[in-house]
Structures are given as structure tokens and as C-alpha cells.
Legacy VTK file of the C-alpha trace (Angstrom):
# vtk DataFile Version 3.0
C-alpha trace
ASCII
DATASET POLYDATA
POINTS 340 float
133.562 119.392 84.462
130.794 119.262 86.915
127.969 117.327 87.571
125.389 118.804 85.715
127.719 120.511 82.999
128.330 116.951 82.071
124.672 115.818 81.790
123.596 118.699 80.165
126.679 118.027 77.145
126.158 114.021 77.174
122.522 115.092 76.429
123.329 117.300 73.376
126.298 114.775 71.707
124.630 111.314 73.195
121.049 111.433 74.429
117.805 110.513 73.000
116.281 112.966 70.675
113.590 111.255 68.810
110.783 110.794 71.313
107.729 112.434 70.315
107.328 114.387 73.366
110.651 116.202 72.641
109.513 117.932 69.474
108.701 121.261 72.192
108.387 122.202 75.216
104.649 121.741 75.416
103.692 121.129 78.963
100.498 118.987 77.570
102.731 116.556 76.197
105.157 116.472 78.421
102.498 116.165 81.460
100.780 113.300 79.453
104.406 111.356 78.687
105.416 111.270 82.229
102.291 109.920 83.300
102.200 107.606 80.624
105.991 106.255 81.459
105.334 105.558 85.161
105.940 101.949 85.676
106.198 101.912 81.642
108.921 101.058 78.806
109.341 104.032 76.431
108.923 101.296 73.560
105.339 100.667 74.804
104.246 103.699 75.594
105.153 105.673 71.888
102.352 103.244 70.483
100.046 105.000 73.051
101.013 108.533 73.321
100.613 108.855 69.402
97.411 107.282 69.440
96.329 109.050 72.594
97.573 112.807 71.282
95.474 111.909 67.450
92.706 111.395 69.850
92.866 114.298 72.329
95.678 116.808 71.040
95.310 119.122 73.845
94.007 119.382 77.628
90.692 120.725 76.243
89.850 117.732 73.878
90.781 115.342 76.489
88.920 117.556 79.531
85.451 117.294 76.881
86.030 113.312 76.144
83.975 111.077 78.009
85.930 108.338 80.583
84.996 105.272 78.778
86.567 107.350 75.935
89.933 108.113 77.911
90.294 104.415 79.155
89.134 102.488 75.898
92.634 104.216 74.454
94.730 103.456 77.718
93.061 99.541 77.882
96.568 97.035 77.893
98.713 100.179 79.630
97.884 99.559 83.103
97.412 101.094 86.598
94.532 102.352 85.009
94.172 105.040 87.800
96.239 107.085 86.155
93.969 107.363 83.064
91.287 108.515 85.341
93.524 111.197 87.133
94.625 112.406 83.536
90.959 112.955 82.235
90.552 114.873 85.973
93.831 116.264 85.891
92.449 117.668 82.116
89.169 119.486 83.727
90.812 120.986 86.735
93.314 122.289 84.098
90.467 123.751 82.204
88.104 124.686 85.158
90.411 126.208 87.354
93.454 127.174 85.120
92.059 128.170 82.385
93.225 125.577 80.244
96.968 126.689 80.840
98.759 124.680 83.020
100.785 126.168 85.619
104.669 126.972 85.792
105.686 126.134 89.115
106.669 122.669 90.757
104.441 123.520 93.631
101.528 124.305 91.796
101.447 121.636 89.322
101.157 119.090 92.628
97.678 120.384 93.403
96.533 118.683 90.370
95.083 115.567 90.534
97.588 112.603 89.476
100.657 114.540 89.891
103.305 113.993 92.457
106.225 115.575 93.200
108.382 113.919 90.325
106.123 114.711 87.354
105.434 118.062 88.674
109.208 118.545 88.337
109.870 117.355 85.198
107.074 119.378 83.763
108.218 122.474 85.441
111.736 121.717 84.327
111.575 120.892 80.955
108.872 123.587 80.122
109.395 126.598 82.129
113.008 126.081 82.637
112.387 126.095 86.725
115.205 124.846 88.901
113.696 122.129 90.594
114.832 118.124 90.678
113.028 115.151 88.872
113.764 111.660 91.246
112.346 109.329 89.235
113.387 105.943 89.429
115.919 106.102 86.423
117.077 109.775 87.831
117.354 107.780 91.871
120.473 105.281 89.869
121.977 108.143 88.838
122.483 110.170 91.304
122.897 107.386 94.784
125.610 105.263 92.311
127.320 109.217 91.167
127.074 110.099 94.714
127.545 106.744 96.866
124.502 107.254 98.462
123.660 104.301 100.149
120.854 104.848 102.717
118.026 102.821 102.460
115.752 104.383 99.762
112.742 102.511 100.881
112.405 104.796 104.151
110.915 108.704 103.485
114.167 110.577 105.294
116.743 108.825 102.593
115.057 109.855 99.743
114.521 113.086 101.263
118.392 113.452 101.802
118.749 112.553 98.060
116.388 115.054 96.870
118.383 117.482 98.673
121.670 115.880 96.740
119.873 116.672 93.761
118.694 119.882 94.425
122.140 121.179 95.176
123.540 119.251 92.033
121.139 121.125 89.329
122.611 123.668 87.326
122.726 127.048 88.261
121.261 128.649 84.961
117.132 128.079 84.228
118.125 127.779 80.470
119.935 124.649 80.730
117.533 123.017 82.978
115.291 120.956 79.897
118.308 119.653 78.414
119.714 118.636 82.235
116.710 116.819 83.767
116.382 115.181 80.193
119.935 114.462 80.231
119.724 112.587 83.638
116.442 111.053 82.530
118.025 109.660 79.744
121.600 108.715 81.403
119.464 106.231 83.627
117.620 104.696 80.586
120.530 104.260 78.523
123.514 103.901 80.172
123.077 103.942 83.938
120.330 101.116 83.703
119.582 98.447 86.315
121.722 95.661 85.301
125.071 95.398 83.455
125.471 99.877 83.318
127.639 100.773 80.471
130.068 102.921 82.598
132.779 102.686 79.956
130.720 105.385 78.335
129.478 107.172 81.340
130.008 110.773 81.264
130.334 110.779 84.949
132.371 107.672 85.469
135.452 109.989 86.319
133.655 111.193 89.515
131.146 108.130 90.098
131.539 106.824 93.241
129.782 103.433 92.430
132.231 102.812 89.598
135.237 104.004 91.837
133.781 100.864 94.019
133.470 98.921 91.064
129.992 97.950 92.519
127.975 99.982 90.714
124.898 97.143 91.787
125.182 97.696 95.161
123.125 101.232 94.661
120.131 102.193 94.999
119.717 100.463 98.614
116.206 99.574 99.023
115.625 97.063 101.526
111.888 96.554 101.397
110.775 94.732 98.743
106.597 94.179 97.720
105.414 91.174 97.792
103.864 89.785 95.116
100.364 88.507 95.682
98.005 85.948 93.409
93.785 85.998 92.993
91.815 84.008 91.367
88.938 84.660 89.093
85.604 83.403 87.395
84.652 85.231 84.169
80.979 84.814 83.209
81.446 85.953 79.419
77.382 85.943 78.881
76.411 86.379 75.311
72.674 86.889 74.448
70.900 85.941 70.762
71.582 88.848 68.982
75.387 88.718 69.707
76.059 91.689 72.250
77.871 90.768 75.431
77.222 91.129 79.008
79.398 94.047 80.648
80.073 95.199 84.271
81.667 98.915 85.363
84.201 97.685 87.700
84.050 99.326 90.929
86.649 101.947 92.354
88.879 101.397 94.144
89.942 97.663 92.583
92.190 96.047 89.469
89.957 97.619 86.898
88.488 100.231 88.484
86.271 102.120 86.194
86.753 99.755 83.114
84.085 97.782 81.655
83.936 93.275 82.448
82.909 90.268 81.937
80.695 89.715 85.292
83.624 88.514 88.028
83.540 85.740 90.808
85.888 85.154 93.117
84.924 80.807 93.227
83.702 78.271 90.749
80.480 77.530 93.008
79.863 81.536 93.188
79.952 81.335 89.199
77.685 77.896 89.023
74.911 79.634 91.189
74.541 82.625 89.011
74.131 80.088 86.046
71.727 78.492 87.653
69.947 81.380 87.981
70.109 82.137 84.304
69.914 78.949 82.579
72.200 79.463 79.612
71.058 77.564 76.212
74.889 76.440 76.432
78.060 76.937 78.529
81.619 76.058 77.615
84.547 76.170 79.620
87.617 78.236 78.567
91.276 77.230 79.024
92.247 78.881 82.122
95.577 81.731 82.108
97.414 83.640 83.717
97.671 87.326 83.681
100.725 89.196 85.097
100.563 92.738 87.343
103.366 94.740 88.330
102.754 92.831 92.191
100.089 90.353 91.660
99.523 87.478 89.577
95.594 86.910 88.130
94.532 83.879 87.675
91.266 84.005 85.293
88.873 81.323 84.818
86.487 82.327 81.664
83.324 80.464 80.988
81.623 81.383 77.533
77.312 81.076 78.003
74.821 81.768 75.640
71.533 83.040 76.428
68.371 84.111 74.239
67.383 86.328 76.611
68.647 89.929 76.304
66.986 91.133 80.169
69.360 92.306 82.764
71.417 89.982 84.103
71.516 91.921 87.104
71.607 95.740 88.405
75.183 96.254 87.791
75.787 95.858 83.839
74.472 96.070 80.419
74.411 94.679 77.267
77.125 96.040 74.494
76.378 95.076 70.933
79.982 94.592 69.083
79.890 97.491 67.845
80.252 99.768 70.728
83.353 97.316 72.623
85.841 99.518 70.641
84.377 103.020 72.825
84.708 101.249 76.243
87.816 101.235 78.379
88.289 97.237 78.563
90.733 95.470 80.481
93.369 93.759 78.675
92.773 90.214 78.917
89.364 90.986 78.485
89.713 92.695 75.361
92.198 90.055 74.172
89.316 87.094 74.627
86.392 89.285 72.779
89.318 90.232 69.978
89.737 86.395 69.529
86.359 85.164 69.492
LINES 1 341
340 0 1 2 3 4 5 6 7 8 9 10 11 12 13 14 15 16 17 18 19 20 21 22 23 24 25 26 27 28 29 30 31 32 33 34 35 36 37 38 39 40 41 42 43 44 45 46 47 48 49 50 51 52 53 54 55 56 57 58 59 60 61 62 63 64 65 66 67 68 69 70 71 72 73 74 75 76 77 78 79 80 81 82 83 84 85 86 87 88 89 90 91 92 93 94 95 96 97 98 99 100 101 102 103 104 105 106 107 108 109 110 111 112 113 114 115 116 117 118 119 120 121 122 123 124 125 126 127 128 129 130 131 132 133 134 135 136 137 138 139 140 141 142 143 144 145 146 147 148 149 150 151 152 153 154 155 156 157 158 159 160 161 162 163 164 165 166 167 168 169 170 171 172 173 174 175 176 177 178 179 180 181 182 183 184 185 186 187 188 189 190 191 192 193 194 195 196 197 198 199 200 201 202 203 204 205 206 207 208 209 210 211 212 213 214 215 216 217 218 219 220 221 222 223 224 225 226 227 228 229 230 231 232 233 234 235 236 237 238 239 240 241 242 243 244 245 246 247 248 249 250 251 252 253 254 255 256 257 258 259 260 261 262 263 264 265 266 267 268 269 270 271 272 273 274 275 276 277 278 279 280 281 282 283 284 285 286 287 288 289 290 291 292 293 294 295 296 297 298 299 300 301 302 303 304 305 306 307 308 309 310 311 312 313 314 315 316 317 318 319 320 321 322 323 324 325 326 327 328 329 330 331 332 333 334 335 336 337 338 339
């Protein structure tokens, strides 16, 4: 049995079947699980996609919604830039489109927020095209199946891979969903990261990583981010009647679009906008960390009253309690105001 005639029949006996965005071949929900599940778990991201869909149930809810409303439902996901290219993504879809997306691979990349991977998957799973996915799960696959061990961290390798995978697709447009969810799933499941379960591999016969018997020697990727640390000073200012001092963070950045506390990147930066202000009281927080994909944060909160309720400065407002739950917070930031 071949390649993908294996995939596609692991899929049907063996694969996952109970994720939401599997019910049809909707290209709405499909589009807004694979953004969702970039750099993701599944298990945290059903939480979020069946909040996300009660909100906005189709492009043209979500294309009407306001940002703050699209990132107060994504705040504790991360890489909140996707959040804003979905709400774009949404009113090109609607402006230009029609509200329909459309059925090519090709196509689907003009849209804002969708690369070459999620274009495919759409196109694959919805309108049966024969195109490849290479997601990160779908990359295992294929370099430990194949023994593909050029260094995946330079452009021309995974080019040569995608062209693997283009040639290993199956040759009929109908079987395509159930394929590129087959190999989707194969990487999630089975061919995962550490300890794969090759025993029950449908392509273990043919695999050259398991012919090796060093399955962990593939993918080869040789560069490696580093991980970087910042610290920062959170002014949580809270006037007399209770509402709470709020900055738009600027794009690009962490938290780009969402809503903080006011942000300082040194204790003496903090101190001289206190002086400034002269809170009826200050108290200083325990300090945490809070962990990124590639950098560590370092926050440094500082609770102040004030009875004024003026502008603190040109750059945020005032939010009574009331309102926190229809801005797009970050999550440590929603975490502090949660536990007050």
C-alpha cells in the first residue's frame, strides 16, 4: 500500500474524529482552527474555538465585531497577531470576496494571515484541491517516512520537502480531506516529537527513520531561537470610583493592540511617573514570571490608588469594571485584575 493510501485508511479506522472543526467541510471553521492551532495544543484551543464560533459563527459576524471584541475572546491564546489578521482576514473575505472564501491554495495566500500551510489545508480539506499542508506535525512525517535529512532551518530544504510531498499526495481530489487530515493527525498522535509510537505506525513498513531505528534524528533543524528575557514595571493605577487605568499597546510589540496596565521598562522610570501623580497609596506586588514561546517576561506590578479620575497621560483611559470583560487583555494582566 502506498503512501497516501495508507494515511488516508489509518485516518478512517484510527484518526481523530471528534474535533469540532471536523463536523464539515466549512472553510470558516476550518480557516479559523488552523489559525487558532499555530504554535497551539488542540486541548487548549477547543476551549477557544467553541467560545470564539458562539461569538462570531461566520466570517460576516466576525468581519462586523469590533477588535477589542476579537482579542478580549483570544486574551491567554497568544501571538496575538494572529487575532488581528483573522478579524482582517474576515473583512477582506467580505469586502473583496463576497463573504465566500476562495477555493484555491493560491488565492487563499492573498489574504491577510494566511501562509502557504493554512492556505493548503483549507483548500484541501474543503475543496478537495491537490495541494500539500507542511505544518510542523505534517514536516515529522514525511522527513522521518522519507529520510529526509537536510537541514529544515534553510528555505531550499523545505522547499525540496514540499516537493516530496507534493508528489506523495494522492492522485484522486476526493480523498484529499481525509489524507491531509490523516497526516495531520499521524504527527499528533503517533509520529509526535518524542518517544513516536511506531509499533502502530501505518507507515512503519516503509519508514525510513524506523528502518534506522532513529526515528529522533529527523527533522534536521540546525538553527535554534534563542530565547530572550525583559523586564517590566506595571503601574496598575486605580482611581476612587474603582475603574482602572488602561493603555492600547502599540503595534508592532508583545501585546500589540491589547489593552495594559501603563508599562516601564525600570523601577526609577516607574518612581518618576508616581511622583508625578502622587498616589493616596502604593503597594508593591510580588514580582513573576511570565513565559513566551522565545522570551521570558519578567513583570514587576505596583498597585496605586488615586482620587483623581484625569488622564494619566495621552495614551490611555479609564475602564470601569464593568467594561474589562469587552477589551482584549493580556493574560497576566487579566489574571491580576481577575484576582483582585
Amino acid at each position: 500500500m502506498n503512501f497516501a493510501n495508507a494515511v488516508v485508511c489509518w485516518q478512517a479506522a484510527r484518526g481523530r474524529h471528534d474535533l469540532p472543526w471536523q463536523h464539515d467541510r466549512d472553510p470558516y471553521r476550518v480557516w479559523l482552527s488552523e489559525i487558532m492551532l499555530q504554535q497551539t495544543q488542540v486541548q487548549t484551543v477547543l476551549a477557544y474555538f467553541k467560545r470564539f464560533l458562539r461569538r462570531f459563527p461566520d466570517v460576516a459576524t466576525l468581519a462586523q465585531a469590533s477588535l477589542d471584541d476579537v482579542l478580549s475572546l483570544w486574551s491567554g491564546l497568544g501571538y496575538y497577531s494572529r487575532a488581528r489578521n483573522l478579524h482582517r482576514c474576515a473583512q477582506v473575505v467580505m469586502q473583496a470576496h463576497g463573504g465566500v472564501f476562495p477555493q484555491t491554495a493560491t488565492q487563499l495566500q492573498s489574504l491577510p494571515g494566511i501562509g502557504p500551510s493554512t492556505a493548503a489545508a483549507v483548500a484541501s480539506i474543503c475543496f478537495g484541491e491537490r495541494v500539500a499542508i507542511l505544518d510542523g506535525n505534517v514536516k515529522r512525517v514525511l522527513t522521518r517516512y522519507l529520510g529526509f535529512d537536510h537541514d529544515l532551518s534553510q528555505a531550499a530544504s523545505v522547499r525540496g520537502l514540499l516537493q516530496h510531498a507534493q508528489r506523495l499526495l494522492p492522485t484522486s481530489t476526493t480523498a484529499m480531506p481525509s489524507y491531509t487530515q490523516g497526516v495531520m493527525d499521524l504527527g499528533a498522535t503517533l509520529c509526535t516529537l518524542r518517544k513516536p509510537d511506531c509499533l502502530n505506525c501505518p507507515l512503519a513498513v516503509n519508514c525510513q527513520a524506523n528502518l534506522l531505528g532513529e526515528p529522533s534524528r529527523f527533522p534536521v533543524k540546525t538553527r535554534k531561537l534563542k530565547r530572550s528575557a525583559e523586564s517590566w514595571w506595571l503601574m496598575w493605577a486605580v482611581n476612587a470610583s474603582g475603574a482602572v487605568w488602561l493603555c492600547r499597546q502599540p503595534t508592532p510589540g508583545v501585546w500589540a493592540g491589547l489593552h495594559s496596565f501603563s508599562m516601564f521598562d525600570s523601577e526609577a522610570s516607574l518612581h518618576l511617573a508616581l511622583a508625578a501623580i502622587s498616589p493616596l497609596s502604593m503597594r508593591t506586588l510580588p514580582s513573576f514570571k511570565h513565559v513566551l514561546t522565545h522570551k521570558d517576561l519578567y513583570l514587576h506590578p505596583v498597585h496605586v490608588n488615586l482620587s483623581v479620575d484625569l488622564p494619566l497621560d495621552d495614551s490611555g483611559v479609564w475602564v470601569g469594571t464593568a467594561q474589562l470583560a469587552r477589551l482584549g487583555l493580556p493574560a497576566p494582566i487579566k489574571k491580576l485584575l481577575q484576582n483582585a
